[in-house]
C-alpha positions as CSV (number, residue, x, y, z in Angstrom):
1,X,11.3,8.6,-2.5
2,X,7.9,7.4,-0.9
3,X,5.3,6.0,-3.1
4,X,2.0,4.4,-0.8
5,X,-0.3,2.4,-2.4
6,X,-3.6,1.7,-0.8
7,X,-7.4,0.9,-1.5
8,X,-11.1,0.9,0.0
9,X,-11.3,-2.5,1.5
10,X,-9.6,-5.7,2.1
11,X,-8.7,-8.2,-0.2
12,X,-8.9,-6.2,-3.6
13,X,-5.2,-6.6,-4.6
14,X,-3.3,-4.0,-2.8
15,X,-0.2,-6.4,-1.7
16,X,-0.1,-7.9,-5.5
17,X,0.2,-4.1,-6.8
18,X,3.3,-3.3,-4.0
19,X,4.6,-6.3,-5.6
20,X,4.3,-5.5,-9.1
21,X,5.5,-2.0,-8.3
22,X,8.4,-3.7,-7.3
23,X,9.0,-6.4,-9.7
24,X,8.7,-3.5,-12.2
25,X,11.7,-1.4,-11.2
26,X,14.2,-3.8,-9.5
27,X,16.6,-1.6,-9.6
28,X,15.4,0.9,-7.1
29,X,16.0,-1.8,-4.3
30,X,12.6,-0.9,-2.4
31,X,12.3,-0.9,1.2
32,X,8.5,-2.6,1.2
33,X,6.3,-1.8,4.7
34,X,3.1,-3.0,5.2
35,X,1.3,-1.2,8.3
36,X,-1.7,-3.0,9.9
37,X,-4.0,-1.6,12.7
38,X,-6.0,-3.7,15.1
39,X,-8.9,-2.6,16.4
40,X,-10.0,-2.9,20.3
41,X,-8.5,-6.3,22.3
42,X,-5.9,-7.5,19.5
43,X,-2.0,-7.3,20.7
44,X,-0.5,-5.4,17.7
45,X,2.3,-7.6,18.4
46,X,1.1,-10.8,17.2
47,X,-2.4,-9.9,16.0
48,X,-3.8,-12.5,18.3
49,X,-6.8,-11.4,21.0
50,X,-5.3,-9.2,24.2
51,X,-6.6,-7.7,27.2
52,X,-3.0,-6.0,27.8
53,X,-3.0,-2.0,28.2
54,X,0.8,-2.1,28.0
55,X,2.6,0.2,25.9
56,X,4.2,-2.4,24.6
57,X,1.8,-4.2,23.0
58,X,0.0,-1.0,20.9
59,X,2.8,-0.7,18.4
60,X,5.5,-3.2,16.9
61,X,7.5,-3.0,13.7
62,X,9.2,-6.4,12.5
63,X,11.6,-7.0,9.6
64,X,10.4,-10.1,7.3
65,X,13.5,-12.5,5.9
66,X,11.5,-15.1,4.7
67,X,10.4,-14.6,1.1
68,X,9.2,-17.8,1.3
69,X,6.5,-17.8,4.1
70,X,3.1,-16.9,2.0
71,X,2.7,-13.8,4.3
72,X,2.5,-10.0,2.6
73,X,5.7,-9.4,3.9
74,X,7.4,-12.5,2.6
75,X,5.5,-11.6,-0.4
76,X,7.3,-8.3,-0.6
77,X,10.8,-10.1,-0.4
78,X,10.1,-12.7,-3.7
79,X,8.9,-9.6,-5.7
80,X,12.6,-8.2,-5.0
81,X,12.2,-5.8,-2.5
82,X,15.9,-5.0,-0.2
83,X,13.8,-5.0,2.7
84,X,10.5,-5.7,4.0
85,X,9.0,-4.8,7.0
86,X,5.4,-5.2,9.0
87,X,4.4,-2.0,11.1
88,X,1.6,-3.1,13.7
89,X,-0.7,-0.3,15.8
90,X,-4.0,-0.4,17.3
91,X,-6.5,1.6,16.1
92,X,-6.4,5.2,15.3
93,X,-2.7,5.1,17.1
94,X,-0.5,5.3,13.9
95,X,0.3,8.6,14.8
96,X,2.7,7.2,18.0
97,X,4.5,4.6,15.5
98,X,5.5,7.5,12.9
99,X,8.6,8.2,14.2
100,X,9.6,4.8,14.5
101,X,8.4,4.4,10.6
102,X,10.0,7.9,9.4
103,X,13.7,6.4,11.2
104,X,13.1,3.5,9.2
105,X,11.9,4.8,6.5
106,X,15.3,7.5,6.5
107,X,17.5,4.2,5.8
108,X,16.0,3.5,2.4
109,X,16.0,5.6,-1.1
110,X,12.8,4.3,-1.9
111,X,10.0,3.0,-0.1
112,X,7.0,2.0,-1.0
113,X,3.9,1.7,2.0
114,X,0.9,-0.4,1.6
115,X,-1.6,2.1,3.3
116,X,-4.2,4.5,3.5
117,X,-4.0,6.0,7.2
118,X,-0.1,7.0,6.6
119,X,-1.3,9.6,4.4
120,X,-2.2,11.5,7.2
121,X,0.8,11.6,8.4
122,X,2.9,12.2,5.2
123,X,3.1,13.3,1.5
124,X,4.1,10.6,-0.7
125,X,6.1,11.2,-3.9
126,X,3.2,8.6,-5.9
127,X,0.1,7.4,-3.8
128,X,-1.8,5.1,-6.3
129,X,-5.2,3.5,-5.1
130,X,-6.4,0.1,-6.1
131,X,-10.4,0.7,-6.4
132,X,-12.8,-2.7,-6.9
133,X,-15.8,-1.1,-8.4
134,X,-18.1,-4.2,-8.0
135,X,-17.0,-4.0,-3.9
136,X,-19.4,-1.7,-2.0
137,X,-17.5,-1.6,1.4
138,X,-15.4,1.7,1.1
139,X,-13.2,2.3,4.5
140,X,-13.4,6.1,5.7
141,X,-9.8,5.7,5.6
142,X,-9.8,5.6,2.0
143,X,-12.6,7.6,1.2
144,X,-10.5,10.6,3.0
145,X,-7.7,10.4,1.1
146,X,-9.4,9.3,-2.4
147,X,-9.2,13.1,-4.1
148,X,-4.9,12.7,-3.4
149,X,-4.4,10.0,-5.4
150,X,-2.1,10.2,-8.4
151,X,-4.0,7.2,-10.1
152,X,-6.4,4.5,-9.6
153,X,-5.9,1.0,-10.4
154,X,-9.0,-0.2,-11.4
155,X,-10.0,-3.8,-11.1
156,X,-13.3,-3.8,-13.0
157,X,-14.8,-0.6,-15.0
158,X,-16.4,2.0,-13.0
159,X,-19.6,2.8,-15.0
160,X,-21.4,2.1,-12.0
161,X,-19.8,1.3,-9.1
162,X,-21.2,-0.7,-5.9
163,X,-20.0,1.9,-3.6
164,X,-22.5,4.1,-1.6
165,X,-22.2,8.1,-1.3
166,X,-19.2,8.1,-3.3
167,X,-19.4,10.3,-6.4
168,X,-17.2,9.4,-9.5
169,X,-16.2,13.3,-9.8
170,X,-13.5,12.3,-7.5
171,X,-11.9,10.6,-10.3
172,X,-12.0,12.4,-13.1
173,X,-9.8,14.5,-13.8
174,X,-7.1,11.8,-12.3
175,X,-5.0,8.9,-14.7
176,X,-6.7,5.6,-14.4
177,X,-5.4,2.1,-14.8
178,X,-7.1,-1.5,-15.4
179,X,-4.8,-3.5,-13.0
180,X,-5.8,-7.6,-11.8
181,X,-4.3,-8.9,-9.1
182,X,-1.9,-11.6,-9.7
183,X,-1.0,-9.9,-13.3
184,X,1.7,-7.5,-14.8
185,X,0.8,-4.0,-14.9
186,X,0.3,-3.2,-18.4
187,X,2.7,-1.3,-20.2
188,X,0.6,1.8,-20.4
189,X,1.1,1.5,-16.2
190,X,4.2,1.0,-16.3
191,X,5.6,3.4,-18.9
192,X,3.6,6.3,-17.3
193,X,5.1,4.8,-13.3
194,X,8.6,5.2,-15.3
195,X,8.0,8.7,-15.7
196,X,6.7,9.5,-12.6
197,X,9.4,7.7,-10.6
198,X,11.7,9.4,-12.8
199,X,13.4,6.0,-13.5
200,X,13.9,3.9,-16.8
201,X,12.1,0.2,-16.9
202,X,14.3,-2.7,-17.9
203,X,14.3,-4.1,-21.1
204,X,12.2,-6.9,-20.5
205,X,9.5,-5.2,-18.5
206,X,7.3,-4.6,-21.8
């Protein structure tokens, strides 16, 4: 099973939905990847500026065993996730890194990708995307891939939204979700994630 979750822009709650995901359904021991491009003169290895050209240095894929460090990765880890790992590319080079993600990837039941430019690359089982209506920045990446989602996880309502030339027509139709970052999902969420993941929820999830 591959479930991506992913959203417009930064810093809206993606990581803290992968989490809840997998806080929710333990039992499915998730393989959690987070996959970050970089755009021009950043060394996907480390993030940090780079003038290199190397083939080396445009795609790197770590495994995180710290679930205590504060990063998204370590964040993935005290949620309960089996594994967690942190793919790196430059920009508009994901494509090159997919076999390296689908071997990975082949290791694990269940996986769960915090993303929006895999999905070009794959069909998810679930692709859920978190959607900050008060947040005007929408990233092409996420704009191309809106009409595919499952559900939205909305953080605030949607009555009228701060986004530009995006029309609310691409949600209807589609299941959507109050989610805050930080929070449970509610047990609406969860009980219709049960049934889409084809997977009971533990007793003391509600």
């Amino acid at each position: 099973m591959v479930v991506v979750i992913g959203g417009h822009t930064r810093n809206i709650g993606k990581t803290s939905a992968v989490c809840e995901l997998i806080r929710a359904f333990p039992a499915l021991h998730w393989t959690a990847v987070k996959i970050t491009q970089y755009g021009h003169n950043v060394c996907s290895a480390n993030g940090e500026p780079c003038d290199c050209q190397t083939a080396d240095h445009t795609i790197a894929l770590s495994e995180e065993r710290d679930p205590t460090s504060g990063t998204d990765t370590s964040r993935y880890l005290a949620a309960g996730a089996a594994r967690s790992l942190w793919l790196r590319t430059r920009q508009g080079q994901l494509a090159e890194a997919m076999p390296r993600l689908r071997a990975e990837l082949a290791r694990s039941t269940n996986n769960i990708l915090e993303s929006n430019s895999v999905m070009r690359f794959l069909r998810p089982d679930l692709y859920l995307a978190v959607l900050s209506p008060e947040t005007a920045d929408f990233k092409p990446s996420a704009q191309y891939v809106l009409d595919r989602a499952d559900a939205y996880l909305l953080t605030a309502k949607a009555d009228a939204p701060a986004w530009q030339g995006i029309s609310l027509k691409l949600l209807a139709g589609k299941p959507q979700f109050a989610f805050t970052a930080g929070e449970s999902f509610s047990p609406e969420l969860q009980t219709w994630l049960a049934e889409k993941l084809g997977h009971s929820l533990p007793t003391l999830t509600l």
